[in-house]
N, C-alpha and C positions, 0 to 999 in steps of 0.2 A: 504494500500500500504506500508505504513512503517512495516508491522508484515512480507511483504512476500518481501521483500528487505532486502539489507542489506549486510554487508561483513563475511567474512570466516573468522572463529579467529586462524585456524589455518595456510592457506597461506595467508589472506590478501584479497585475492580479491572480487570482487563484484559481487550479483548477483542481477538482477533488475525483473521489475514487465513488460511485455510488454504489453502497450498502445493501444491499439484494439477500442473503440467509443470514441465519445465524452465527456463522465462522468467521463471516467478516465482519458484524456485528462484534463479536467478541475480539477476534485482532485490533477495531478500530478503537472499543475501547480501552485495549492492554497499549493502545501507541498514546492514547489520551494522557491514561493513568501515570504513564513516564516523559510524561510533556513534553510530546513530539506530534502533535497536532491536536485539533479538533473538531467534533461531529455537528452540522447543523440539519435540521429537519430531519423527517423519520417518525414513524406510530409511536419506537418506545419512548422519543422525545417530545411526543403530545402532537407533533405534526402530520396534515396527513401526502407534506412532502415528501420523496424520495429525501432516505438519508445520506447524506454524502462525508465524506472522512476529507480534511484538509490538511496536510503536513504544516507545521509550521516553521519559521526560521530555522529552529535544531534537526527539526528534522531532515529538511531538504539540507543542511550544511551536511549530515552524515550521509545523505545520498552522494552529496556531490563529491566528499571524500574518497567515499568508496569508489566513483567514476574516473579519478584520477589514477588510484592506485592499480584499476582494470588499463591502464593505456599502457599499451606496448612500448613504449620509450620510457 
């Protein structure tokens, strides 16, 4: 969920992963719980929007670590 989240580096904003079973319900909120993003809408959130998970700052920085460390040079 943090590799397909994340913001735009060139406007800024956010695009998130939407929330569809229980598994990624429970991944979205084990990335919450350790402050690496957050969920907005969703039934279990009282909405009857599609839930979507958004990486935040920390998280997309440990993406983008890890995307350096995968480059062949």
């Amino acid at each position: 969920m943090l590799r397909e989240s994340g913001h735009d580096p060139l406007d800024g904003r956010g695009y998130g992963v939407e929330l569809r079973g229980a598994g990624e319900w429970a991944t979205a909120r084990a990335l919450v719980a350790a402050s690496l993003g957050w969920i907005e809408g969703g039934r279990p959130q009282g909405s009857e929007l599609p839930g979507l998970f958004f990486a935040n700052r920390d998280g997309v920085a440990i993406v983008a670590a890890e995307a350096e460390d995968d480059m062949p040079w």
